[in-house]
RODO-2510 file (C-alpha; in nm, 4 decimals, decimal comma):
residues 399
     n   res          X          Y          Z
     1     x    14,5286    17,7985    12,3669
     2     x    14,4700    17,4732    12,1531
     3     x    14,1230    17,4292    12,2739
     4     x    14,0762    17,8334    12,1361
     5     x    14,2307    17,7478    11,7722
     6     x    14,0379    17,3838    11,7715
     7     x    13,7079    17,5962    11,8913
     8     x    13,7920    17,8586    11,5751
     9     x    13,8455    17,6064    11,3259
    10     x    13,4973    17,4646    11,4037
    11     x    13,3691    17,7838    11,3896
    12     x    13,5156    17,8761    11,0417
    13     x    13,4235    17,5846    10,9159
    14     x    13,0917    17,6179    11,0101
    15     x    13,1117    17,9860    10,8423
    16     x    13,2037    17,7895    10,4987
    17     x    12,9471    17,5875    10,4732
    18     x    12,6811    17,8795    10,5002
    19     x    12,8733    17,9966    10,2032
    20     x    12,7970    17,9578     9,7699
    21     x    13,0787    17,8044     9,5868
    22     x    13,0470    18,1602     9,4426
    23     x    13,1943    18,3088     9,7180
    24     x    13,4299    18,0543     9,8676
    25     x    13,6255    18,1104     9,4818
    26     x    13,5986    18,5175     9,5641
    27     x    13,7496    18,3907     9,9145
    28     x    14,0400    18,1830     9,7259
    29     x    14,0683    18,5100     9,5002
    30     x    14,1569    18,7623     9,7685
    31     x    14,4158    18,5194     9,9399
    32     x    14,6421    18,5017     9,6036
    33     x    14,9464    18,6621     9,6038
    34     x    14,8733    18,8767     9,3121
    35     x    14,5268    19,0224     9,4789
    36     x    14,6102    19,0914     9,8111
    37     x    14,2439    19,2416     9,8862
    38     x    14,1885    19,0311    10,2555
    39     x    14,0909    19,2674    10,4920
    40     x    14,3549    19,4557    10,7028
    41     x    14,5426    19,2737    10,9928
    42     x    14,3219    18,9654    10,8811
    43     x    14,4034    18,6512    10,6229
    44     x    14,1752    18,4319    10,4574
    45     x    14,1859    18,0529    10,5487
    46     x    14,2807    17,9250    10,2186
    47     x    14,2914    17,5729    10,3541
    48     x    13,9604    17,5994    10,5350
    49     x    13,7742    17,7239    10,2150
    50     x    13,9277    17,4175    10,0027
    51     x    13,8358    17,1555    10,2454
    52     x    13,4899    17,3220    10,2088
    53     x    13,4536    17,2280     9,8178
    54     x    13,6385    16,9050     9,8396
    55     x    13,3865    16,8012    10,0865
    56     x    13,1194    16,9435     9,8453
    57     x    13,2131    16,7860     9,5114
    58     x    13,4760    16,4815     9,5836
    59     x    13,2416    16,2408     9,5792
    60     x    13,0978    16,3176     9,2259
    61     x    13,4513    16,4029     9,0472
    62     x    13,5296    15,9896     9,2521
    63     x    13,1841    15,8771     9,0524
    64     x    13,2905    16,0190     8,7324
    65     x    13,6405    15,9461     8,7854
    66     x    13,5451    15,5670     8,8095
    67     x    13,4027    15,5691     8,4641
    68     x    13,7424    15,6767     8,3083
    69     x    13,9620    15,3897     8,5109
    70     x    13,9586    15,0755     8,6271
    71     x    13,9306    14,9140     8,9743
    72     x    14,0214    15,1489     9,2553
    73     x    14,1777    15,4367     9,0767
    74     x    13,9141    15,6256     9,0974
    75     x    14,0093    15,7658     9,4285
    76     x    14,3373    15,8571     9,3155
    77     x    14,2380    15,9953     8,9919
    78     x    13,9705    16,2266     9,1600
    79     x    14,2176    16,3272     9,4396
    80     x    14,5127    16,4370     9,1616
    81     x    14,2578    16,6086     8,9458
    82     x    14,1333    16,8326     9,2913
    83     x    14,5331    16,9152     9,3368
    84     x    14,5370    17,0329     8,9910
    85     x    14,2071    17,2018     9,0236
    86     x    14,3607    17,3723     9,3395
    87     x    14,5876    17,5742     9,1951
    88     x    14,3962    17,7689     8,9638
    89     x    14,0169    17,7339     9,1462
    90     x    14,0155    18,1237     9,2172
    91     x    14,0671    18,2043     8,8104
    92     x    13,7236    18,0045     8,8057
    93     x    13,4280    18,2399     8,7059
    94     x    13,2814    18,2463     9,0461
    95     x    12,9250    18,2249     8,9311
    96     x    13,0029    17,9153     8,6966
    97     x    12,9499    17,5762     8,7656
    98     x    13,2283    17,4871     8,9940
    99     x    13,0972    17,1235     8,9575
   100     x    13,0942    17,1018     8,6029
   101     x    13,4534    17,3064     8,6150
   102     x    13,5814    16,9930     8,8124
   103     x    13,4330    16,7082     8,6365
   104     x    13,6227    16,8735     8,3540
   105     x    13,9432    16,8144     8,5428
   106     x    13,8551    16,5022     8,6041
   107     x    13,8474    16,4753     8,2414
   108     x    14,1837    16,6579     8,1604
   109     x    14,3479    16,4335     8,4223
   110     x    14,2260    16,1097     8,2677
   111     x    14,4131    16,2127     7,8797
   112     x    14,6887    16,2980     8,1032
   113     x    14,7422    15,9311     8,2026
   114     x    14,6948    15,7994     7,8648
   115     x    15,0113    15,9375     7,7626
   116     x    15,1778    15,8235     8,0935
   117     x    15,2541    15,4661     8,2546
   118     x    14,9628    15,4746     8,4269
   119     x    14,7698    15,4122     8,0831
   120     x    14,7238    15,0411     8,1592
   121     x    14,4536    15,1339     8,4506
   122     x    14,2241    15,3009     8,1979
   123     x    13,8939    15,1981     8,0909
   124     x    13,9485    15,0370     7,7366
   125     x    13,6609    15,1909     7,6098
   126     x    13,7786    15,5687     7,7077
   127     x    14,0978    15,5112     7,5618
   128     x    13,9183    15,3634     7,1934
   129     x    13,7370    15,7066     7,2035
   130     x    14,0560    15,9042     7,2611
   131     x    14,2327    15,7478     6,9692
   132     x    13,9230    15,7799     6,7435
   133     x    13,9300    16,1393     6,8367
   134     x    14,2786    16,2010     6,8107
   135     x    14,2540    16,0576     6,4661
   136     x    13,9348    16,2664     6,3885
   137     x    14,1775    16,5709     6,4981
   138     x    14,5184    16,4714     6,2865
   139     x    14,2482    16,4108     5,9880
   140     x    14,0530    16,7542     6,0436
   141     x    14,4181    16,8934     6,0575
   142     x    14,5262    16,7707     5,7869
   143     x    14,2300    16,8147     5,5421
   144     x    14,1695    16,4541     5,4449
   145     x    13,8099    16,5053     5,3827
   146     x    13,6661    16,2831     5,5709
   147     x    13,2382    16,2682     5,6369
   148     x    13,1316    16,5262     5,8461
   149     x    13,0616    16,4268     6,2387
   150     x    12,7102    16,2133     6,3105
   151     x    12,4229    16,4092     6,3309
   152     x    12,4250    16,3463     6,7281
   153     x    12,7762    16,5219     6,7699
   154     x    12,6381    16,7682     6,5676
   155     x    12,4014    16,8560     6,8122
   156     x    12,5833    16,7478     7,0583
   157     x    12,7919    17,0565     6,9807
   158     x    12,5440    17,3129     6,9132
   159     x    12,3533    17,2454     7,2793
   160     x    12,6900    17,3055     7,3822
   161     x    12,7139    17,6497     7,2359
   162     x    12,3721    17,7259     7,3414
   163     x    12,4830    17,6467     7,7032
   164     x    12,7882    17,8568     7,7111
   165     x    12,6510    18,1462     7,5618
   166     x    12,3975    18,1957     7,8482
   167     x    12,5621    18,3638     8,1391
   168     x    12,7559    18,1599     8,4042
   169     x    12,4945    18,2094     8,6819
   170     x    12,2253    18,0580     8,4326
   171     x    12,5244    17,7586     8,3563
   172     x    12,5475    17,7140     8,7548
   173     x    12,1309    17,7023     8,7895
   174     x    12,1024    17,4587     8,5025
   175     x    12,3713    17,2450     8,6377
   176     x    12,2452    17,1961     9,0079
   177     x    11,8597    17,2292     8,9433
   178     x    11,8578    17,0114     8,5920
   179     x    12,1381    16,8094     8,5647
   180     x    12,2064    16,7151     8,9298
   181     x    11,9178    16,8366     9,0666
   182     x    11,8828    16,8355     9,4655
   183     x    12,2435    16,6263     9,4434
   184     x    12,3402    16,6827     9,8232
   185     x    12,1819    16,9069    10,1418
   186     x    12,4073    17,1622    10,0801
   187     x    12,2438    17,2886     9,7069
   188     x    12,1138    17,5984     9,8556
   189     x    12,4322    17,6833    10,0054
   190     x    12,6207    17,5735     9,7330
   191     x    12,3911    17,7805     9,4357
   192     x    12,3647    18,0796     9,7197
   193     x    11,9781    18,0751     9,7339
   194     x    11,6945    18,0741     9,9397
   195     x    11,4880    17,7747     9,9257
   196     x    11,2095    17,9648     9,7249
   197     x    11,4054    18,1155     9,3994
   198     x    11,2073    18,1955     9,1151
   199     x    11,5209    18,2146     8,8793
   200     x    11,5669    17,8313     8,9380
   201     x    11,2520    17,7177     8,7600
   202     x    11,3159    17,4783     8,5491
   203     x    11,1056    17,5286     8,3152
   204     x    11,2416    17,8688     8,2640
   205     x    11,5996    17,7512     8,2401
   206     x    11,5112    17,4991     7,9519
   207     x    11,3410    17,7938     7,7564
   208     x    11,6243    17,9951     7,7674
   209     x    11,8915    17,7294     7,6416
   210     x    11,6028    17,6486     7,4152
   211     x    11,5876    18,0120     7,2856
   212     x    11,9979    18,0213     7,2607
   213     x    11,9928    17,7180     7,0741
   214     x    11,7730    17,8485     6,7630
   215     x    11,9466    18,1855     6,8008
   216     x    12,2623    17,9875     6,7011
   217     x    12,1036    17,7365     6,4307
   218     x    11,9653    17,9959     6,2772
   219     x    12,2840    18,2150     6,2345
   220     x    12,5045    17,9241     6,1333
   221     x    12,1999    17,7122     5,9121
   222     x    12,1840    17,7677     5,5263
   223     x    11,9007    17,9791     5,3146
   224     x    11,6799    17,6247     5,2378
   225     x    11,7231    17,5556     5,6339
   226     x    11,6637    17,9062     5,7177
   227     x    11,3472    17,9188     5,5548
   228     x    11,2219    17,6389     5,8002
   229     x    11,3311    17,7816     6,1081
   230     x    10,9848    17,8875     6,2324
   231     x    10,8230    17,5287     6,1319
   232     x    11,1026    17,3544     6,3086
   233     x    11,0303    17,5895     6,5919
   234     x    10,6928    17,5014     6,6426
   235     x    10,6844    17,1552     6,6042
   236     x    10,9263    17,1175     6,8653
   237     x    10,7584    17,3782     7,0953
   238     x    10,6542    17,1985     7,4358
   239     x    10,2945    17,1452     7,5554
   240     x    10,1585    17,1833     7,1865
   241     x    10,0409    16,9295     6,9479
   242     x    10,1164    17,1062     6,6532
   243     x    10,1668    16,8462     6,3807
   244     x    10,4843    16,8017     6,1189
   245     x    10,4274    16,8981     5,7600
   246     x    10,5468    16,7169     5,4545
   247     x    10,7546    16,9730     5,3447
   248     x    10,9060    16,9487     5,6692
   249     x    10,9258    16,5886     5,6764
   250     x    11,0955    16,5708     5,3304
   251     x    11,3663    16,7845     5,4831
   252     x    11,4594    16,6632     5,7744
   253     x    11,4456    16,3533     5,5599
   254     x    11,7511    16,5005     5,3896
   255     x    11,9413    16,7182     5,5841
   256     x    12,1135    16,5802     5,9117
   257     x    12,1598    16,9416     6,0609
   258     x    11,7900    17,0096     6,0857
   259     x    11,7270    16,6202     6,1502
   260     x    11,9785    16,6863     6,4590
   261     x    11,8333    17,0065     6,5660
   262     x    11,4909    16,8653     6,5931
   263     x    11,6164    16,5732     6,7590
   264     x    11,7576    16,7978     7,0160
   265     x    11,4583    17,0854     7,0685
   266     x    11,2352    16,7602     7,1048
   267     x    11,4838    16,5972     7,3933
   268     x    11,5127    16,9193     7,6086
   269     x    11,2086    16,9250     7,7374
   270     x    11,2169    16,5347     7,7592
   271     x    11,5295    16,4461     7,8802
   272     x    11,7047    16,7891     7,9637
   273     x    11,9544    16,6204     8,1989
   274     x    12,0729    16,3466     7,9313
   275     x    12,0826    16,5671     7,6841
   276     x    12,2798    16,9025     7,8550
   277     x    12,5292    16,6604     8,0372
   278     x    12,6103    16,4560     7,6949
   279     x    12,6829    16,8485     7,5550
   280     x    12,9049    16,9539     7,8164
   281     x    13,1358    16,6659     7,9299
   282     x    13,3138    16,4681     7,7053
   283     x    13,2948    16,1265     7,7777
   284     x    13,0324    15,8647     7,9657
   285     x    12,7802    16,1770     8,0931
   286     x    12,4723    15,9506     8,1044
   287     x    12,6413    15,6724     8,3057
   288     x    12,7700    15,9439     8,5638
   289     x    12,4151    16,1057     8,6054
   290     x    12,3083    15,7073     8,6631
   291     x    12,6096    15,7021     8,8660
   292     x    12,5151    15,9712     9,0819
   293     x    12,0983    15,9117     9,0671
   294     x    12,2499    15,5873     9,2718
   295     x    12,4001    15,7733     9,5149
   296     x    12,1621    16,0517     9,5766
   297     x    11,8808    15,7136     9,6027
   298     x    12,0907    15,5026     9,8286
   299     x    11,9552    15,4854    10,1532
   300     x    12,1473    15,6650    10,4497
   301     x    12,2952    15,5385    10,7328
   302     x    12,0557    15,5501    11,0690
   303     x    12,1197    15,8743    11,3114
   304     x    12,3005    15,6951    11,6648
   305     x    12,0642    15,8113    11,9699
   306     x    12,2778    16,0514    12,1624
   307     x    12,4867    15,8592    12,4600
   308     x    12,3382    15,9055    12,7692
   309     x    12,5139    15,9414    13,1051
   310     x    12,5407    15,6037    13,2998
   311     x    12,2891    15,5530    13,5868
   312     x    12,4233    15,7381    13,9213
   313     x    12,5027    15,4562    14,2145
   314     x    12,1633    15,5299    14,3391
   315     x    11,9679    15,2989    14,1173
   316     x    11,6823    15,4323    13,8890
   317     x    11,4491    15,2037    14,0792
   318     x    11,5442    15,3997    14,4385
   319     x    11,5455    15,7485    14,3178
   320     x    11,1667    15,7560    14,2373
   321     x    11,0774    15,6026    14,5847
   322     x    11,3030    15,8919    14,7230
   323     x    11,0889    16,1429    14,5445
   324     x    10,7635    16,0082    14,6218
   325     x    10,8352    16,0421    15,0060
   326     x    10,9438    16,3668    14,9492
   327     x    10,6476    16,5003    14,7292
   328     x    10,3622    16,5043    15,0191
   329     x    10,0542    16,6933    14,9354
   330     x    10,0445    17,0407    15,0495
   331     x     9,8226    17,1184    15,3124
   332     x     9,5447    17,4031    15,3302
   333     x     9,7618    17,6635    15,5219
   334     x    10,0371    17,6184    15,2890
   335     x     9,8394    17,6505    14,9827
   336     x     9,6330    17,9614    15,1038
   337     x     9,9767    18,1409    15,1773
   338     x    10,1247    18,0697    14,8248
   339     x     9,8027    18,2334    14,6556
   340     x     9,8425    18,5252    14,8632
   341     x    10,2073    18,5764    14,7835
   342     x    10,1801    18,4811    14,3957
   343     x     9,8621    18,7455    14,3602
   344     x    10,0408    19,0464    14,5585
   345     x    10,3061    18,9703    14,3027
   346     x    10,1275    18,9638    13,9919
   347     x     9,9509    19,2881    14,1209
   348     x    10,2954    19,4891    14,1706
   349     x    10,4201    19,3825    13,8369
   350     x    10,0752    19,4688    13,6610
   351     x    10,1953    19,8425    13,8181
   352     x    10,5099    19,8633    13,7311
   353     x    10,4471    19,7550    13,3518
   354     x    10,1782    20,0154    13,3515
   355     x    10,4011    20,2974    13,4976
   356     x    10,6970    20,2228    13,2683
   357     x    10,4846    20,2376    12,9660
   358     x    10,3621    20,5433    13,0240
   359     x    10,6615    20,7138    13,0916
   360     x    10,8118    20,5704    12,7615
   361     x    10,5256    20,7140    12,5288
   362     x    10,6040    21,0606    12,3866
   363     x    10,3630    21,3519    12,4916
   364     x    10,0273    21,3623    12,2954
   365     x    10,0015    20,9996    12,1774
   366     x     9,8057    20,7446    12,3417
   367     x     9,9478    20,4211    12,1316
   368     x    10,2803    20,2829    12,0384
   369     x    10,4028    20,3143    11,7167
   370     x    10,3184    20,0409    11,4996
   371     x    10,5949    19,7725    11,3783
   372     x    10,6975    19,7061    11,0584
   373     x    10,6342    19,3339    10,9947
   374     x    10,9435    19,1163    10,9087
   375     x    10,9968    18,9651    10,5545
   376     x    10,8835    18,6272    10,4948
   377     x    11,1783    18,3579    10,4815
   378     x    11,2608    18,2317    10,1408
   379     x    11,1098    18,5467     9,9781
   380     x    11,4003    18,7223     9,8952
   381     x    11,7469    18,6279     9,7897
   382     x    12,0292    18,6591    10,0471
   383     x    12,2021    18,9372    10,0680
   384     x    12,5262    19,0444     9,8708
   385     x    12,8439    18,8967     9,9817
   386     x    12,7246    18,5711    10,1870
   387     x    12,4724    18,3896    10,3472
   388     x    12,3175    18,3564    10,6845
   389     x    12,3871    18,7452    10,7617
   390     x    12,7832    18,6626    10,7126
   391     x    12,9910    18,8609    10,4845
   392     x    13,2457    18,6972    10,2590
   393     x    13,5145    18,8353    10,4170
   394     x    13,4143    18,7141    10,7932
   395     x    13,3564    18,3803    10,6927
   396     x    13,6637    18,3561    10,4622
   397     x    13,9137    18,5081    10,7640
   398     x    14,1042    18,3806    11,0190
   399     x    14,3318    18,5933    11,2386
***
């Protein structure tokens, strides 16, 4: 009986990881209390599916979790940020970044200890930003008028909104194919793809945040700013050499929101990873993406050969000597009587293939139907619900 359970576990396991973090959250969704939509007589392996994405994205909330504290902490921060992440992971958008969703924790977490005793483990330099911020907030509050933020928060913030207005399945592609591109084996089975996806171009994804952005900018930028729009559009355009004006020049000279806009358009295409991870998490992005470039580079540990069975009492060195008495060459009787037998054989089998075939073709047709060739792999996405011809629900259940 505990062999059966152990043998089940594998093979749910097994199930999960042929599963998107899409549809490991739908699995989490259907085993809350409030959404009781399992399948009958059957309950979804809640702690199955978690171990699933803690083995998926542990290790990177551990790398950015060791930016925020000191010395070893960075363990413990991670693991108390996946608890809290744990009880609200199937509210997630399912389609969304679950890694981004996590760092964010990560994040959350990390304030949480500034106001606690474990403060002293911190990194000094995340908690100088904190109070700068928190006194950027009380001042903002309070109407102090103090100088608007830098240009680079400015743009910081629009790249943001440009991000989150696209819809959560672009946010997951641009995360795991720009950001953290190819981070671990599992990207196809964490994105739900095929290996050959046309949506996950990168090119295409940078046009459309690039396209979102100027949407926004141009909504939110005044008449004077307005009016340059399709200049600061083109100059920034990639794979042209189209050259700055003057006017254009004298402008940016002048006004930090275009200067910052420009700045961005001009980085996306050049450094689309530093620039989308500085707009979506809020502290030390580009030394996590170095922090996690180091991992992804670092070589692997060698494959152990498979151990073979120890050599029987009868030596290695006796067994062939055993085997060369034994194989004697065959002599002309013996040889003659196995052609005979192998070609009767061959002949009755030729005749019974022959009969069977044509008492399987309908009357009036003298060929088989032809057959419908079989997709190539990698040319289509996988189907609804799951991966690797399993549903959602079978790989989710245990019962």
């Amino acid at each position: 009986m505990e062999q059966r359970h152990q043998s089940r576990g594998r093979q749910l396991a097994g199930n999960h990881r042929a599963l998107s973090d899409a549809a490991l959250i739908r699995c989490l969704r259907s085993a809350a209390p409030d959404r009781p939509d399992a399948p009958p007589g059957e309950a979804v392996d809640a702690p199955q599916v978690l171990q699933e994405l803690r083995r998926r994205h542990l290790s990177a909330m551990a790398s950015y979790a060791g930016l925020w504290v000191q010395g070893s902490h960075a363990q413990i921060l991670a693991a108390e940020a996946f608890r809290h992440s744990e009880r609200g992971i199937g509210a997630f958008e399912p389609e969304d970044a679950l890694r981004l969703q996590l760092l964010l924790t990560v994040a959350q977490t990390a304030e949480r200890w500034a106001f606690t005793g474990r403060r002293a483990v911190l990194e000094p330099g995340f908690l100088r930003w904190l109070d700068h911020r928190a006194l950027d907030d009380r001042r903002e509050t309070e109407g102090a008028g103090y100088p608007p933020k830098a240009s680079a928060d400015s743009g910081s913030s629009l790249a943001r909104w440009a991000v989150y207005t696209l819809p959560p399945r672009i946010r997951s592609l641009l995360w795991y194919t720009v950001i953290e591109p190819a981070d671990t084996e599992d990207t196809a089975a964490v994105l739900g793809l095929t290996a050959v996806h046309p949506a996950a171009r990168r090119e295409d994804l940078l046009h459309r945040v690039r396209g979102a952005y100027l949407v926004h900018y141009t909504a939110q930028a005044g008449e004077a700013c307005r009016n340059l729009i399709k200049l600061l559009e083109a100059t920034t355009r990639p794979g042209t050499s189209a050259h700055r004006s003057d006017y254009l020049d004298r402008h940016l000279a002048r006004c930090p929101d275009c200067s910052a806009a420009h700045h961005d358009l001009t980085r996306l295409f050049q450094q689309p990873d530093v620039l989308l991870a500085e707009a979506l998490l809020p502290w030390a992005a580009t030394a996590y993406l170095r922090a996690r470039r180091t991992v992804r580079t670092a070589p692997r540990p060698p494959v152990r050969p498979a151990r073979t069975a120890p050599p029987t009492r009868r030596g290695s060195r006796e067994e062939p000597r055993r085997s060369a008495r034994h194989a004697r060459p065959a002599t002309a009787h013996s040889s003659a009587r196995t052609t005979v037998t192998i070609t009767a054989m061959a002949l009755l089998a030729v005749g019974a293939a022959a009969a069977l075939t044509l008492a399987q073709q309908p009357a009036g047709t003298g060929t088989p139907p032809p057959v419908s060739p079989s997709p190539m792999r990698g040319e289509t996405d996988p189907p609804a619900g799951g991966q690797g011809g399993l549903s959602d629900a079978t790989a989710c259940v245990s019962g």
